[in-house]
VEXRO-910194 format. One line per 4 residues: number of its first residue (from 1); their letters; for each residue x, y, z of N, C-alpha, C. Coordinates in steps of 0.2 Angstrom, whole numbers, plus 5000, padded with zeros to 4 digits. Example, Ala and Ser with C-alpha at 12.3 -4.5 7.8 and 13.67 -1.06 7.14 Angstrom:
BEGIN
1	as	5066:4972:5039:5062:4978:5039:5066:4984:5039  5064:4989:5035:5068:4995:5036:5064:5000:5039;
This chain:
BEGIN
1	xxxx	5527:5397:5766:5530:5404:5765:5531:5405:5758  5531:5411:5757:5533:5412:5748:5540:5412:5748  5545:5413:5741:5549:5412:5740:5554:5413:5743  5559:5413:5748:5560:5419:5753:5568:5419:5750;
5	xxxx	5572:5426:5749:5576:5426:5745:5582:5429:5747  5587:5424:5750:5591:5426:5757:5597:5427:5751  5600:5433:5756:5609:5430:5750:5614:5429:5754  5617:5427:5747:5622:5420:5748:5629:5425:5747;
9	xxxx	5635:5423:5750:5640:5425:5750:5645:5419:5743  5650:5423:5738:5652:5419:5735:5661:5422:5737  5664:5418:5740:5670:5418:5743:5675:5420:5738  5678:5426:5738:5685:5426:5734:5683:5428:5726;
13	xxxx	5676:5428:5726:5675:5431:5718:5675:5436:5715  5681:5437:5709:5682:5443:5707:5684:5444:5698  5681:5449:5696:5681:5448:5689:5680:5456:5687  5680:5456:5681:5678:5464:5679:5672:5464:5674;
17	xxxx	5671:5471:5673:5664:5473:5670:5669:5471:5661  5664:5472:5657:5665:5468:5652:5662:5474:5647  5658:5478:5649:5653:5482:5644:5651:5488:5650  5650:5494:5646:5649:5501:5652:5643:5501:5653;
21	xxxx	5641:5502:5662:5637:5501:5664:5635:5508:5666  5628:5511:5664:5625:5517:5665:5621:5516:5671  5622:5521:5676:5614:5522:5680:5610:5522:5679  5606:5515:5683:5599:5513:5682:5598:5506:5678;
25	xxxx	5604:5505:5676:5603:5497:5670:5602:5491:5675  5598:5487:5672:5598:5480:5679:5601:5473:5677  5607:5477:5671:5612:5472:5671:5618:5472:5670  5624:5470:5673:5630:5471:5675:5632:5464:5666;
29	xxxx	5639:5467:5662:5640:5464:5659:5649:5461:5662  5649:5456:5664:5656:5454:5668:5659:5448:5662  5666:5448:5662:5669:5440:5661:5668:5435:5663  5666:5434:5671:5667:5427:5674:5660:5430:5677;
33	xxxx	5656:5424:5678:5649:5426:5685:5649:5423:5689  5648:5421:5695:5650:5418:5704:5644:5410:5701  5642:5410:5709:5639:5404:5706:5635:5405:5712  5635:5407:5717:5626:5410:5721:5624:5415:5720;
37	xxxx	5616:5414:5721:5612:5419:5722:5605:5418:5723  5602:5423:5728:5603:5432:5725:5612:5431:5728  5615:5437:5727:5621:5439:5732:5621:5447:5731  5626:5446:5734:5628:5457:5735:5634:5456:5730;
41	xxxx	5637:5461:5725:5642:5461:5724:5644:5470:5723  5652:5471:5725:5655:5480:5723:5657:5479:5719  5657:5486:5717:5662:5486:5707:5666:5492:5713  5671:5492:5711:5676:5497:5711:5678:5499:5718;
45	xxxx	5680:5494:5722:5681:5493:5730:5684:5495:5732  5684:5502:5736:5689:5506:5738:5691:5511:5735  5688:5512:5730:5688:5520:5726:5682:5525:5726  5684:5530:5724:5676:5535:5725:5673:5536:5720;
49	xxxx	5673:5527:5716:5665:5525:5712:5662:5520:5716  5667:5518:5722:5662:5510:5723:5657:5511:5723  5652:5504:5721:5646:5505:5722:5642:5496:5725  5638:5496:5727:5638:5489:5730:5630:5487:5726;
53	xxxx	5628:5481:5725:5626:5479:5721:5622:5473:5724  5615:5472:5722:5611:5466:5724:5609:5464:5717  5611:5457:5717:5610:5453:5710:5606:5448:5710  5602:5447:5707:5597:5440:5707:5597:5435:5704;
57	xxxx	5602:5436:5698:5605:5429:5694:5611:5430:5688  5610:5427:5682:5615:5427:5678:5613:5425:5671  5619:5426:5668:5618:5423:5660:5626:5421:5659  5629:5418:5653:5634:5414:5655:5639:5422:5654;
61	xxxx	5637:5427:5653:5642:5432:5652:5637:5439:5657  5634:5438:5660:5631:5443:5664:5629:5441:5670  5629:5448:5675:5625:5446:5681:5618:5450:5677  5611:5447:5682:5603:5452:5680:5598:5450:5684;
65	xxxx	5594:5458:5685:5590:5458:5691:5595:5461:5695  5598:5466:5691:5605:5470:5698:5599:5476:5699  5602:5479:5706:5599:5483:5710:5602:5489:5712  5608:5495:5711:5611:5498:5718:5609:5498:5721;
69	xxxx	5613:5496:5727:5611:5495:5735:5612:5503:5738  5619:5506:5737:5621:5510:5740:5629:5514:5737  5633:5518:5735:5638:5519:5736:5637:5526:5729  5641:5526:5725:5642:5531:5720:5637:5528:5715;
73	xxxx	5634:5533:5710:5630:5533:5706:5631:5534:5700  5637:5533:5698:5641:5533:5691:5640:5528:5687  5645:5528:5680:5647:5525:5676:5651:5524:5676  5654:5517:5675:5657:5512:5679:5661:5511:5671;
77	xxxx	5667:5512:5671:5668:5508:5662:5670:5500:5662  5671:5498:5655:5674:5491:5657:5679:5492:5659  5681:5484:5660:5685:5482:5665:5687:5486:5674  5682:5489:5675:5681:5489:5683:5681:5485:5686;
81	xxxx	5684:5483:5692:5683:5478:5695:5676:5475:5698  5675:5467:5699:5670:5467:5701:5671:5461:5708  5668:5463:5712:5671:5457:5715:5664:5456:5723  5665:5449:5725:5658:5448:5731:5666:5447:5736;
85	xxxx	5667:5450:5742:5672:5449:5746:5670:5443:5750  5677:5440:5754:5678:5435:5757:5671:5435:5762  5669:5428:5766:5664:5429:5769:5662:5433:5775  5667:5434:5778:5666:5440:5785:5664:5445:5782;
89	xxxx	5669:5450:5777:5668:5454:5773:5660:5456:5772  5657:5449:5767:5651:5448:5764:5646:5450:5770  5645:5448:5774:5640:5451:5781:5641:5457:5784  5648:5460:5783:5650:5467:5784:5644:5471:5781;
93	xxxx	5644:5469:5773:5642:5474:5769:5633:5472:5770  5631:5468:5771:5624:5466:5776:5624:5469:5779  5627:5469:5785:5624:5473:5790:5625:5479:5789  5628:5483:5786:5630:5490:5785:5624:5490:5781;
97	xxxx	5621:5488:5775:5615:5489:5774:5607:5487:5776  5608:5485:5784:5604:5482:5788:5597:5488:5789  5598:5493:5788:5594:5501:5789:5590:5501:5784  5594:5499:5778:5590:5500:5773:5585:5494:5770;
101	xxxx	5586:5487:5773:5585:5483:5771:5577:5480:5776  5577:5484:5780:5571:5484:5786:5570:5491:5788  5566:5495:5784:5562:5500:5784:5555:5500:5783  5551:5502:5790:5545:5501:5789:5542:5505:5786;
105	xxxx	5535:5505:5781:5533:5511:5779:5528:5509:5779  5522:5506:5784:5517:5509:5788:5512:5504:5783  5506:5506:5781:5500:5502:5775:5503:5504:5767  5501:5498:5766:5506:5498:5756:5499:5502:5754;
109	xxxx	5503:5507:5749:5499:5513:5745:5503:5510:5738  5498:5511:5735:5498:5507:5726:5502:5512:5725  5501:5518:5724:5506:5525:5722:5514:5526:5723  5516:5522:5729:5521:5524:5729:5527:5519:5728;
113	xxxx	5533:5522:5727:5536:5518:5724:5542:5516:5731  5541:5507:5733:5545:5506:5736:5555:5502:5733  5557:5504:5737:5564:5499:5737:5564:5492:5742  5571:5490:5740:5572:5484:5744:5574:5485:5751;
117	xxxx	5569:5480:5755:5568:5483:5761:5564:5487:5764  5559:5489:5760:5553:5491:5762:5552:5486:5766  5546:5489:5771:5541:5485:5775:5534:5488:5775  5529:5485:5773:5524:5487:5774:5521:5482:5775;
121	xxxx	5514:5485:5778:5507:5481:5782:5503:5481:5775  5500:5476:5774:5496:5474:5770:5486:5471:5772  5482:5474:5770:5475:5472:5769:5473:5466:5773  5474:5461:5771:5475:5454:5772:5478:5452:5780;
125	xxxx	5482:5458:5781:5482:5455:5789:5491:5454:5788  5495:5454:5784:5501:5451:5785:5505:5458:5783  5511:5455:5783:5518:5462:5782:5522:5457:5778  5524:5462:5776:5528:5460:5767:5536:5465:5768;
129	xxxx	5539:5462:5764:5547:5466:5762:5549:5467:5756  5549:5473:5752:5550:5471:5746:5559:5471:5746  5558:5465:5738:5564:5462:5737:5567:5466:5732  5565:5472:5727:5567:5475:5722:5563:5482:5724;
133	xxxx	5568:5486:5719:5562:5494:5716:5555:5491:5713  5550:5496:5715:5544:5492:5714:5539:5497:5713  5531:5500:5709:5527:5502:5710:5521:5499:5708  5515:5500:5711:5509:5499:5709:5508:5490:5711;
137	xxxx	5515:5485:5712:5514:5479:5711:5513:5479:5718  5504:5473:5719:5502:5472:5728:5508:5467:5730  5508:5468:5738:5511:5465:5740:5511:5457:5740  5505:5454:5736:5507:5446:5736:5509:5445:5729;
141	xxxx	5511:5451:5726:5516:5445:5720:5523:5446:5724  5523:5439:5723:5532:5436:5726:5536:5437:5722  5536:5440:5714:5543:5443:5712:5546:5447:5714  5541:5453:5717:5542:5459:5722:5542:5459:5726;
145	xxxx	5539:5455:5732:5540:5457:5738:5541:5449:5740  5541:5448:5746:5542:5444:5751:5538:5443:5758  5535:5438:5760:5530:5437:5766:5534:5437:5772  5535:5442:5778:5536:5441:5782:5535:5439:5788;
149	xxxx	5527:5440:5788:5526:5437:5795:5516:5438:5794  5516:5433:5795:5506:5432:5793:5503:5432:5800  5497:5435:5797:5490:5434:5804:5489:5429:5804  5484:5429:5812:5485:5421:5815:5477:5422:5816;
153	xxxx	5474:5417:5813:5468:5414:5816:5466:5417:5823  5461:5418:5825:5459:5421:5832:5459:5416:5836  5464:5418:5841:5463:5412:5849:5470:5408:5846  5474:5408:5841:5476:5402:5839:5483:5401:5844;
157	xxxx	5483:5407:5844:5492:5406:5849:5491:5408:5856  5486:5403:5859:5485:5403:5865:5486:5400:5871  5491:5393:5868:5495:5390:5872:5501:5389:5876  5502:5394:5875:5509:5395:5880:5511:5399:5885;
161	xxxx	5504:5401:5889:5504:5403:5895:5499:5411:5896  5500:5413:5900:5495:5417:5901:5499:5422:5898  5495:5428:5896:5498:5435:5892:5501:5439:5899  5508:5442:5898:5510:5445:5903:5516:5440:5906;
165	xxxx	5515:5435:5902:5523:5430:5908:5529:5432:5907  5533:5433:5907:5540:5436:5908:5543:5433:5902  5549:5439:5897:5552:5436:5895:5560:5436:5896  5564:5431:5896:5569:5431:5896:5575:5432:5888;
169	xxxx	5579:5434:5889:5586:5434:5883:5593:5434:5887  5595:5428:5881:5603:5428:5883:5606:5431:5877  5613:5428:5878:5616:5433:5870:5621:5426:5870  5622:5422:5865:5627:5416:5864:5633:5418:5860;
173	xxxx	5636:5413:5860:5641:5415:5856:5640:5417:5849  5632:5416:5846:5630:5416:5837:5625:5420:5837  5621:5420:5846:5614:5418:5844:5611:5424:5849  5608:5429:5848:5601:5432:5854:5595:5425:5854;
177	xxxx	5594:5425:5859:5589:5417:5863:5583:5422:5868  5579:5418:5866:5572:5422:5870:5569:5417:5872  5564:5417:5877:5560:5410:5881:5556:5414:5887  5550:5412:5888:5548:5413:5895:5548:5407:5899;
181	xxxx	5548:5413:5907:5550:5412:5911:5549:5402:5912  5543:5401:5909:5541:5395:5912:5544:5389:5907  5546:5392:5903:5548:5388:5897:5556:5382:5898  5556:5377:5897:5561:5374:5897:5569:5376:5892;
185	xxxx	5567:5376:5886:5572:5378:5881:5571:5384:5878  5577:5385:5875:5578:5393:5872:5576:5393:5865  5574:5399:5861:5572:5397:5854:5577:5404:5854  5579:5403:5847:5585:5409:5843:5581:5414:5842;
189	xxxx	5583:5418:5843:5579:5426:5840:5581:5430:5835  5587:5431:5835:5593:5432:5830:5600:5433:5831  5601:5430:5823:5610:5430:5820:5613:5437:5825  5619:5435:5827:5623:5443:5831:5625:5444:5824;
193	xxxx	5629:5442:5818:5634:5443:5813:5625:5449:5809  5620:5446:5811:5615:5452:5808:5616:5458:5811  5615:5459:5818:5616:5466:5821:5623:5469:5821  5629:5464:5816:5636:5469:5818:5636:5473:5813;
197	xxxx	5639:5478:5814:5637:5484:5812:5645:5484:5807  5649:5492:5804:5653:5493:5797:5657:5492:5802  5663:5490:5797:5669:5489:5800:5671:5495:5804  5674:5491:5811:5676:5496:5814:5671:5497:5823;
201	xxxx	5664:5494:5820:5660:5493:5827:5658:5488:5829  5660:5484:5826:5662:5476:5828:5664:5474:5836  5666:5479:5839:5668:5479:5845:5662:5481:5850  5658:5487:5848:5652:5488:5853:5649:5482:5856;
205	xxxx	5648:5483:5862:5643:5478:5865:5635:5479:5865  5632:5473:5866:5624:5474:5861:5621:5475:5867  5616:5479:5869:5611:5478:5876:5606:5477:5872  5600:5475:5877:5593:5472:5876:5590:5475:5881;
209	xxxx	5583:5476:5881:5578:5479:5887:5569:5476:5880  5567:5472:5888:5560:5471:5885:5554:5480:5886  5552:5482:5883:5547:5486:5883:5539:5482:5884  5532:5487:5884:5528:5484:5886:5524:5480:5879;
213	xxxx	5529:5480:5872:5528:5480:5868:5531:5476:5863  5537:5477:5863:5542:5476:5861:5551:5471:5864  5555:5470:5862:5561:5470:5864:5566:5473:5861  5568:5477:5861:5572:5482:5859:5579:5481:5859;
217	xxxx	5585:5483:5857:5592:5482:5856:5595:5489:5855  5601:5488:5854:5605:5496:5853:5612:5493:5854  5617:5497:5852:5625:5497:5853:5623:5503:5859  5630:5500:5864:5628:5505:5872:5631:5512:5869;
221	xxxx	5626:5516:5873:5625:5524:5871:5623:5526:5866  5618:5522:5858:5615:5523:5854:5607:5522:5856  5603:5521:5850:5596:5525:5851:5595:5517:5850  5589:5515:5856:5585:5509:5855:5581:5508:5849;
225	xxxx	5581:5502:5845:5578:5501:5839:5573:5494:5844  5568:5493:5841:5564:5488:5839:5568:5484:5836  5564:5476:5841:5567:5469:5837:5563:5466:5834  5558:5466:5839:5555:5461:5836:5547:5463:5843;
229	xxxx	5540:5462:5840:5534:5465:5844:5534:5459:5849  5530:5460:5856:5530:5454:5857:5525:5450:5855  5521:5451:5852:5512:5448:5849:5516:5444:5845  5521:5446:5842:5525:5440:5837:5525:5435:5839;
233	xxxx	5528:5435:5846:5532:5428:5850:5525:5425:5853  5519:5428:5858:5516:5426:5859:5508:5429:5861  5503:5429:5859:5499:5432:5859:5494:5429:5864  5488:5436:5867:5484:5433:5871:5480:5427:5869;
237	xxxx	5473:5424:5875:5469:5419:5871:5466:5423:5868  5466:5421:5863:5458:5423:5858:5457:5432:5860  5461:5436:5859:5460:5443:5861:5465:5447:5854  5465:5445:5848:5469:5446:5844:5466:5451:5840;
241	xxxx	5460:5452:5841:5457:5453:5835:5451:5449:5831  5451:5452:5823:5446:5450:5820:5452:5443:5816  5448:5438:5815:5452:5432:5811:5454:5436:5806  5462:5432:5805:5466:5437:5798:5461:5430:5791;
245	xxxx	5464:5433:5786:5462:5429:5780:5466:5423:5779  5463:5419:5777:5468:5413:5776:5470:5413:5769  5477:5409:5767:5478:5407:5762:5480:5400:5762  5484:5397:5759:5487:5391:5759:5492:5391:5764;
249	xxxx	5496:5397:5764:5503:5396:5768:5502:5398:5774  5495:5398:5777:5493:5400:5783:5488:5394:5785  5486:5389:5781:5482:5385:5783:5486:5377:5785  5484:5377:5791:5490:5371:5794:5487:5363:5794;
253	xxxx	5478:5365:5796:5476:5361:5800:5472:5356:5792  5471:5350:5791:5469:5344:5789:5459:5348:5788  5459:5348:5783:5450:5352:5782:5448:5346:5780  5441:5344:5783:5435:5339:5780:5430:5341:5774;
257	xxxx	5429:5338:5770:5425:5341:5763:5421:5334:5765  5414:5335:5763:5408:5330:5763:5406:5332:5754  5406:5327:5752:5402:5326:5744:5398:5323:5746  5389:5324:5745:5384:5320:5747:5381:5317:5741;
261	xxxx	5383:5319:5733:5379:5316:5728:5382:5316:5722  5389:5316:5723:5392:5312:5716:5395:5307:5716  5396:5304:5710:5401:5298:5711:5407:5299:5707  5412:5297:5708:5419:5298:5703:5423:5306:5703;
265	xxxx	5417:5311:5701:5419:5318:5699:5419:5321:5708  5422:5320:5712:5420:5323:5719:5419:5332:5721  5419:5332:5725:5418:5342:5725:5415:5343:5733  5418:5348:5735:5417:5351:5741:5421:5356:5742;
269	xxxx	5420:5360:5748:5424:5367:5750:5426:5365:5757  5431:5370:5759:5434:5368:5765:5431:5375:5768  5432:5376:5775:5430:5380:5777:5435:5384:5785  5440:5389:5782:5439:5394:5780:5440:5390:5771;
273	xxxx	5437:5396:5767:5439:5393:5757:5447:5395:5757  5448:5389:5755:5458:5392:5750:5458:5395:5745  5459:5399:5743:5461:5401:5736:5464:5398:5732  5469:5395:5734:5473:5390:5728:5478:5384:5731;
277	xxxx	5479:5379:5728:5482:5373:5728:5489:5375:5731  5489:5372:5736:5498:5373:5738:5499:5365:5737  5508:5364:5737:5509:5357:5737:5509:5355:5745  5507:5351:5747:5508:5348:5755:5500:5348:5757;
281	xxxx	5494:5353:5755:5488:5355:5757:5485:5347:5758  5482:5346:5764:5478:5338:5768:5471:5343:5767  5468:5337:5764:5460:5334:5763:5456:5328:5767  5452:5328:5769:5448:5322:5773:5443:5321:5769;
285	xxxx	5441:5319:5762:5437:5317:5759:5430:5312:5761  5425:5315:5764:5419:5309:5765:5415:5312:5760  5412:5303:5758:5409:5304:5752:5402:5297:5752  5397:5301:5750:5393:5297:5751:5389:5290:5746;
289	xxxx	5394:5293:5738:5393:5284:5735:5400:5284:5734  5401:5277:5732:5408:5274:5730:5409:5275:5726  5414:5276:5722:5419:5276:5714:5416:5270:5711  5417:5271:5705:5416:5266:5700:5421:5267:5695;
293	xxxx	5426:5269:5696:5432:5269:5692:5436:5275:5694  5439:5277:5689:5445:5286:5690:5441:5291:5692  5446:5293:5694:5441:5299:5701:5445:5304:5702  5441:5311:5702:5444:5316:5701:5443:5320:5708;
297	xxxx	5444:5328:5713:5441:5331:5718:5442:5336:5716  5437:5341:5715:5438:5349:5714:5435:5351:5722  5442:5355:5724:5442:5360:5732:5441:5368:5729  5434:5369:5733:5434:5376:5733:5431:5379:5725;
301	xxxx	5432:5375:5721:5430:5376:5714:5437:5380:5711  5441:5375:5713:5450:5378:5711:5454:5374:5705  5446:5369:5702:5448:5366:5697:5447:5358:5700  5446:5353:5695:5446:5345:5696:5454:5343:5696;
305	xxxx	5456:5340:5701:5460:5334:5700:5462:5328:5704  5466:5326:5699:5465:5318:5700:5467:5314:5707  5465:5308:5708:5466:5305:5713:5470:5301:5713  5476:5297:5714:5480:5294:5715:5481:5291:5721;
309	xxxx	5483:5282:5717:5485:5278:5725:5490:5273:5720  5493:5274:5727:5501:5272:5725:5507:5275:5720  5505:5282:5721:5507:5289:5718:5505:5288:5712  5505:5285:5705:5503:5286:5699:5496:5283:5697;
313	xxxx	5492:5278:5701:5486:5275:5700:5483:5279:5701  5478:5277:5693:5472:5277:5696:5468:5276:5699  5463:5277:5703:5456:5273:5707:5453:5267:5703  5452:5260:5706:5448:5256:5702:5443:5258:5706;
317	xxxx	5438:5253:5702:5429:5253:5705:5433:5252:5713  5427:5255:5715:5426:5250:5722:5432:5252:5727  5438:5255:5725:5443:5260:5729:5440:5265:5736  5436:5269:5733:5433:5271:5736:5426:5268:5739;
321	xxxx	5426:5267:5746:5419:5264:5750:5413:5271:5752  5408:5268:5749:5402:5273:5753:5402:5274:5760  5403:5283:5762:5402:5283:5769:5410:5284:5771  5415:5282:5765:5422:5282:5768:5425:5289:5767;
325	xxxx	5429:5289:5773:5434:5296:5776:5441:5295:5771  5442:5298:5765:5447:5296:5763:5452:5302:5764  5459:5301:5767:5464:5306:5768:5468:5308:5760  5466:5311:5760:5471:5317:5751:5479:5321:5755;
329	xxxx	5483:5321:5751:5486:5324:5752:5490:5328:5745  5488:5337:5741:5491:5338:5736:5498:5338:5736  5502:5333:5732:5507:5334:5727:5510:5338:5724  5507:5344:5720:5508:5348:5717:5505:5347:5708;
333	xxxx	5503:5340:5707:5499:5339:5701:5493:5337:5704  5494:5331:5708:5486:5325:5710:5486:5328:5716  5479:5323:5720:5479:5323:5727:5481:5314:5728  5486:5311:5733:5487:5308:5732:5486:5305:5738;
337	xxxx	5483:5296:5737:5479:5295:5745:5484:5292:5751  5484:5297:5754:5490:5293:5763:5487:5285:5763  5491:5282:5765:5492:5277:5769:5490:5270:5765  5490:5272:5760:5482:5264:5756:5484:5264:5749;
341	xxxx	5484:5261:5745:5485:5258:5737:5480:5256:5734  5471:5256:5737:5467:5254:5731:5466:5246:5733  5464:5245:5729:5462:5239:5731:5466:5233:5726  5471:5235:5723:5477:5232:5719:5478:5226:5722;
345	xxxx	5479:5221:5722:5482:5215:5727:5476:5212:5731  5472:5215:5730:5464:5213:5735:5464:5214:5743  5469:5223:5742:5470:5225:5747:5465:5232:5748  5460:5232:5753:5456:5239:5752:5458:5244:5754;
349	xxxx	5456:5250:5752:5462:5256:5755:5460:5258:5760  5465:5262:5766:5466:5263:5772:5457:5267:5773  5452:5264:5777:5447:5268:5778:5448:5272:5786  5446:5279:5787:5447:5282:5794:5442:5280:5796;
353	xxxx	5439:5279:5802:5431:5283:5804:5432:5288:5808  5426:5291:5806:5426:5298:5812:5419:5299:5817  5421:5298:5822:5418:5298:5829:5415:5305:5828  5407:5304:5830:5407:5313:5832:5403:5313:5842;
């Protein structure tokens, strides 16, 4: 998954503005700065300037990458308070702006200018949230948005019963839990401290009801909102649709590359193609001559690199065997070989075979 960029409550933090703050600047000049983030922070708490604030980092005399969230649209002078309240507090002010932080807005249009919390559907098959004010920028740059939820392979979520099984939900003491009917264990659905609403409705009680589509929630006598789709939790066999696109962060499964005619410099494509190097990405390397020294593997034409055993080694001659299935795993620099060291010690490296 891309960067995913949760905030952090910082207890008891409190300090003042240091320099005057105009609408629209995306940075707060304070005395003292917290020490997590992103977070929320209010200037002026309980007066008819407050205004609530999303921050993305800091400088040893500023917070930056600030946001208004919600509240008054003033100018703020120095010494304003600043402060991130106590941690009950700090999710009050979450979930009071849980409306604005989860708004769909249907296919991303280049033209239009989202906020944080947007939701849109994306080209590619997946649905994004942006994490800031934004225009014109697509949804896979991760400065701006966020991935939340990708297309699945066609047929791929097929094992867990027939479409149409029942689902069940309980409510825990933390936790909404979903499972069907045939299922042994419960899986989280979501935080309650997410769905509590502003001070003061902390007390309503939460209902549920599954639709033929959805599972829905509400406070009793308010209007049913969508939770979550059910195609999320589990989809038909193979009735999904057209296969979504792959990327790295969707690609799970260990891919086979055959090089039929080099030595040393190796080269093949996976199939579906990746577009680029993720750290953790598995290779099955079969290659039909052997190394005769340092060895390099360009995937997909995404660039050569190197092969590594015993995390910093090179390949000697003869590491690689003609005909051998060698397992790669990217690093984030090398591809680096599972299970084996080369033939260091006059030990040769781990070979698979593959049965067809």
């Amino acid at each position: 998954m891309t960067n995913a960029k949760l905030l952090q409550a910082n207890d008891k933090y409190n300090t003042t503005l240091s320099e005057l703050y105009t609408p629209g600047d995306t940075i707060l000049y304070v005395n003292e700065v917290p020490n997590n983030f992103p977070t929320l922070v209010v200037a002026a708490y309980g007066t008819d300037k407050e205004t609530i604030f999303r921050v993305e980092g800091k400088t040893l005399s500023s917070l930056t990458g600030v946001t208004r969230i919600k509240g008054a649209n003033v100018e703020l002078l120095g010494l304003t308070p600043i402060e991130c309240l106590n941690n009950e507090e700090f999710f009050n002010q979450y979930s009071a702006l849980s409306e604005n932080l989860l708004v769909p807005k249907g296919v991303y249009d280049n033209a239009t200018t989202y906020i944080a919390g947007d939701l849109v559907s994306y080209t590619d098959g997946n649905t994004y949230i942006a994490i800031k004010s934004t225009t014109g920028n697509l949804p896979t740059d991760d400065t701006n948005w966020m991935l939340m939820t990708i297309k699945g392979d066609q047929g791929d979520k097929g094992d867990q019963g027939d479409a149409g099984e029942e689902v069940l939900l309980q409510k825990t003491a933390t936790h909404i839990q979903w499972k069907y009917t045939s299922d042994v264990s419960w899986t989280d659905l979501v935080l309650l401290s997410d769905l509590k609403g502003d001070k003061g409705d902390q007390g309503d009680a939460v209902e549920f009801q599954v639709t033929a589509t959805h599972i829905q929630w509400r406070y009793v006598g308010g209007t049913w909102t969508d939770l979550v789709a059910l195609i999320d939790l589990k989809g038909d066999k193979g009735d999904q649709g057209e296969p979504g696109s792959v990327t790295p962060v969707s690609l799970k499964e260990s891919t086979l590359i055959e090089d039929t005619t080099n030595t040393n410099d190796y080269v093949g494509a996976t199939t579906p193609v990746i577009t680029s190097y993720v750290t953790g990405l598995t290779i099955h390397l079969k290659v039909t001559n052997a190394n005769t020294g340092a060895s390099t593997i360009n995937v997909c034409s995404l660039g050569a690199k190197s092969i590594k055993k015993n995390v910093t080694e090179a390949m000697a001659a003869g590491d690689i065997k003609a005909g051998q299935v060698l397992p790669l795993v990217y690093d984030g620099t090398n591809f680096q070989v599972v299970g084996g060291g080369g033939t260091s010690g006059g030990a040769d490296i781990l070979t698979i075979q593959v049965f067809s």
